[in-house]
PASE-301796 format. One line per field, with one value per residue (C-alpha): chain; residue number from 1; x negated, y negated, z negated. Coordinates in steps of 0.05 Angstrom, whole numbers, plus 32768, in hexadecimal, padded with zeros to 4 digits. Layout:
! PASE-301796
chain = [A	...];
resi = [NUM	...];
X = [X	...];
Y = [Y	...];
Z = [Z	...];
***
This chain:
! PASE-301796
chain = [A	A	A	A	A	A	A	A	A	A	A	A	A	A	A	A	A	A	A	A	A	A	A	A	A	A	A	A	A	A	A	A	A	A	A	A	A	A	A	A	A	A	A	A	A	A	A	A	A	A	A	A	A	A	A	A	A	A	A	A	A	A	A	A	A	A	A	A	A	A	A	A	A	A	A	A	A	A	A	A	A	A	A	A	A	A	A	A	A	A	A	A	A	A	A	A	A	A	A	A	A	A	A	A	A	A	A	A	A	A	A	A	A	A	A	A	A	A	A	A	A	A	A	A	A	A	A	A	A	A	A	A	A	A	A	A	A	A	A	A	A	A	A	A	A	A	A	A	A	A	A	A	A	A	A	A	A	A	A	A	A	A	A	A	A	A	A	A	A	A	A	A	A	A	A	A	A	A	A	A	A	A	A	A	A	A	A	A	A	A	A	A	A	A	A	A	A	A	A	A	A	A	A	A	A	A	A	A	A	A	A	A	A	A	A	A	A	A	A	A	A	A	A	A];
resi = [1	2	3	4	5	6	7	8	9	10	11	12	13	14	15	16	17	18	19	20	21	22	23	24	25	26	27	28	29	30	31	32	33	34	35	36	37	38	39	40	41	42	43	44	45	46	47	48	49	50	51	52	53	54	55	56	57	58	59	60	61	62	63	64	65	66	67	68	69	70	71	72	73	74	75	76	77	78	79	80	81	82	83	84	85	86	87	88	89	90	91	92	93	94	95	96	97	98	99	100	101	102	103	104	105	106	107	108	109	110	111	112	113	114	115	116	117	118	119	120	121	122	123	124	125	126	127	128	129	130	131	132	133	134	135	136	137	138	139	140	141	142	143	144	145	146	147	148	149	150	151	152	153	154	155	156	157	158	159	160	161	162	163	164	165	166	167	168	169	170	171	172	173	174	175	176	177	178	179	180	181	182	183	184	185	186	187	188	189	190	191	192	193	194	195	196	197	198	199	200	201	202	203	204	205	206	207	208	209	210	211	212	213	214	215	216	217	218	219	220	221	222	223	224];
X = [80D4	8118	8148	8146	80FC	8108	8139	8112	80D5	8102	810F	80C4	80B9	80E0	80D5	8089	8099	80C2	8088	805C	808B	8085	803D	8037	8069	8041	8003	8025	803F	7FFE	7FDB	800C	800A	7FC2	7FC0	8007	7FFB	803E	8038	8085	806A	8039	8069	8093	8050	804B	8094	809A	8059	8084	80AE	8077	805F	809E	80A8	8059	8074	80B1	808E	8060	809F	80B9	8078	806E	80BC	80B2	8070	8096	80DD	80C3	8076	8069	8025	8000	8014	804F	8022	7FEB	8016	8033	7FEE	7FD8	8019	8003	7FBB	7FD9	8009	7FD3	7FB2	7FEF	7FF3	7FB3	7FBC	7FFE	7FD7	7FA0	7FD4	7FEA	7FA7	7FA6	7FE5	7FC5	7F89	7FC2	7FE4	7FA8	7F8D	7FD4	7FC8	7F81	7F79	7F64	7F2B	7F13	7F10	7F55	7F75	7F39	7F63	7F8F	7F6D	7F55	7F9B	7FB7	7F8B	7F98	7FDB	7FE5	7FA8	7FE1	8018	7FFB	7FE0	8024	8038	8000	8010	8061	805F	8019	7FED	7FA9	7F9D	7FB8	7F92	7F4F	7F62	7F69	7F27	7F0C	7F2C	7F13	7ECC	7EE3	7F0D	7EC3	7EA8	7EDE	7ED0	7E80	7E99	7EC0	7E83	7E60	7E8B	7E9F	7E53	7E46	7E81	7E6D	7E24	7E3B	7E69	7E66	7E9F	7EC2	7E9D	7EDA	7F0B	7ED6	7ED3	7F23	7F1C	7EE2	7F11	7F4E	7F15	7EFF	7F42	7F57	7F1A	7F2C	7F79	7F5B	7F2A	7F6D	7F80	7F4D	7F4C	7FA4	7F87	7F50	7F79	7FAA	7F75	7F68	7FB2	7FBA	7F77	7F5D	7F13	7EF3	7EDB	7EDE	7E98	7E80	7E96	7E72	7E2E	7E32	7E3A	7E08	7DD6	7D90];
Y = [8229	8226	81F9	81DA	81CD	81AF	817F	8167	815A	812F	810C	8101	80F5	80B6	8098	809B	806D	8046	803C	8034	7FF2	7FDA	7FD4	7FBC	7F85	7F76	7F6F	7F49	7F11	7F10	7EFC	7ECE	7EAD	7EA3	7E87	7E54	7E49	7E63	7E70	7E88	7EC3	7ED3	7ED7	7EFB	7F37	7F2C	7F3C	7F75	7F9C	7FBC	7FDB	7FF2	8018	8038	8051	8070	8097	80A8	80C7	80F1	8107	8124	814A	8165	817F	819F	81BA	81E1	81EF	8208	8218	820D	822E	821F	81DB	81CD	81D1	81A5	816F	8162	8163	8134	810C	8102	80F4	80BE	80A3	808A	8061	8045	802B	800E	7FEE	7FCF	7FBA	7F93	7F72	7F54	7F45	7F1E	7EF6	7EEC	7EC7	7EA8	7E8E	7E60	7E4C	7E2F	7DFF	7DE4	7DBC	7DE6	7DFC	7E0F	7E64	7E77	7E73	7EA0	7EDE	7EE9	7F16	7F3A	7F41	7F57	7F92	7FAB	7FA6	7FD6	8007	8006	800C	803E	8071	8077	8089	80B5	80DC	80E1	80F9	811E	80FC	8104	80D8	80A1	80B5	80B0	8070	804D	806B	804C	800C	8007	7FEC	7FB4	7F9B	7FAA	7F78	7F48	7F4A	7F35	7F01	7EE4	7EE3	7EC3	7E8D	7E7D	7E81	7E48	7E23	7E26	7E0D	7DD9	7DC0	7DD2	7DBC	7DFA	7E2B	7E47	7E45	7E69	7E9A	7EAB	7EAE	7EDD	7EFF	7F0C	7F1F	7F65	7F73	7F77	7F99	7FC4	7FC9	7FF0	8020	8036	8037	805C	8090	809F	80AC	80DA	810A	810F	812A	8159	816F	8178	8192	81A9	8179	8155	8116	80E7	80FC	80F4	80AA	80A8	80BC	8093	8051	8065	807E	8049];
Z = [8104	80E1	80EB	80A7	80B6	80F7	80D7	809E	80C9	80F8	80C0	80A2	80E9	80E5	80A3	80B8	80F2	80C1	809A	80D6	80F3	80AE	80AF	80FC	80E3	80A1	80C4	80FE	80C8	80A3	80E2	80FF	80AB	80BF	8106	8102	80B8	809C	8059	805E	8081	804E	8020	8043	8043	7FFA	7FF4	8017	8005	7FCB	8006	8028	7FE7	7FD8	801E	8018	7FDC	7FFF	8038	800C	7FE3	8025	8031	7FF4	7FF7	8038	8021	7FE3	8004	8049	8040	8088	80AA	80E2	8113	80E7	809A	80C1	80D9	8092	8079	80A7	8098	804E	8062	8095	8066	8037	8076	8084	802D	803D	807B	8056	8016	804C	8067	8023	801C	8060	8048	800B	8030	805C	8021	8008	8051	8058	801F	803B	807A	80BA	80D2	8118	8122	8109	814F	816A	813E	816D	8196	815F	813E	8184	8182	8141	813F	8182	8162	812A	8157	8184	8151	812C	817A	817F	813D	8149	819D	8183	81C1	81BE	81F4	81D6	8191	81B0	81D1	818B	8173	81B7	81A2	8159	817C	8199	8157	8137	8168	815E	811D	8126	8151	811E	80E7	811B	8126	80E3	80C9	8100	80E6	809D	80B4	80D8	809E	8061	8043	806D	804C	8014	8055	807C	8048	8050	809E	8091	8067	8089	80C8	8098	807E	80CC	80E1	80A4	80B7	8100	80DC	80BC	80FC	811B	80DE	80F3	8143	8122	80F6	813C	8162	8126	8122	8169	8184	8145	8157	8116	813B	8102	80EA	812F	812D	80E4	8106	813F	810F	80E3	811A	8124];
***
């Protein structure tokens, strides 16, 4: 590897974690707009999701540079590869987290109902599966990588639990129903947010121990 190489891969290195904290905080806001009713905060998402897309096409900028000016093989070519496929996640995890302070945003303007406290469980766990497979990507850890697959079940059942709450909420009142709808919401685009998640931790264990288990995880949901 030459040293020019080295260097500019230190640098994509770090404007992927940039991009990475930018999401984690996004998604940390949205959630917190939800659960304390701050519609400051979801603003504050809405704002910033314009950063979030100009850092996405920075990132890819830097790959496709590297790509022409170095034409790097084996580990080095894979990583940037991966890099691009993980920087689209990390677009979409940022645009669900607009869509969370969206939700946030009208919820704030409607007396409360009871369920949005129950998020923060949920929102804890997708936030470190964010956290953690940026980690996993940068240091190159599969063990941490699988752990966020392992983790994307339980935001899955989170996520049922949450339908299930909210549906007895909307039966018991029905004047709820339109808020219920939000909450039910801003539970898919989190349970969304950690399949993003979940598909970062996959292409690691690709890059570093060359395993396709992403299709495994694809059989096992839609197995009888």
């Amino acid at each position: 590897m030459t040293k020019h190489l080295q260097r500019d891969l230190e640098v994509l290195k770090k404007q992927l974690l940039t991009m990475g904290g930018m999401v984690e905080q996004a998604t940390d806001l949205a959630i917190s707009a939800v659960i304390d009713r701050r519609r400051d905060l979801a603003e504050q998402v809405l704002r910033g999701d314009d950063a979030i897309d100009l850092k996405e096409l920075e990132v890819e900028d830097e790959c496709l540079k590297m790509l022409a000016l170095h034409q790097p093989v084996a580990t080095d070519l894979r990583f940037i590869i991966t890099v691009l496929k993980v920087n689209n996640d990390l677009e979409r995890m940022g645009d669900l987290a607009k869509n969370i302070a969206e939700r946030a945003a009208v919820l704030c303007e409607q007396p409360p109902i009871a369920g949005a406290q129950d998020f923060r469980r949920m929102a804890e766990r997708v936030r470190n599966m964010v956290h953690e497979c940026i980690d996993a990507l940068v240091e190159r850890d599969v063990d941490l990588a699988r752990r966020v697959c392992l983790e994307d079940k339980e935001v899955d059942d989170e996520n049922r639990r949450r339908f299930a709450d909210l549906q007895q909420v909307m039966q018991s009142d029905p004047s709820t129903v339109e808020r219920a709808v939000s909450l039910l919401s801003v539970s898919r685009h989190l349970e969304r947010i950690a399949d993003h998640a979940t598909n970062v931790a996959e292409d690691v264990v690709f890059l570093v121990d060359g395993e396709v288990i992403r299709h495994l995880r694809l059989a096992r949901a839609s197995a009888p």
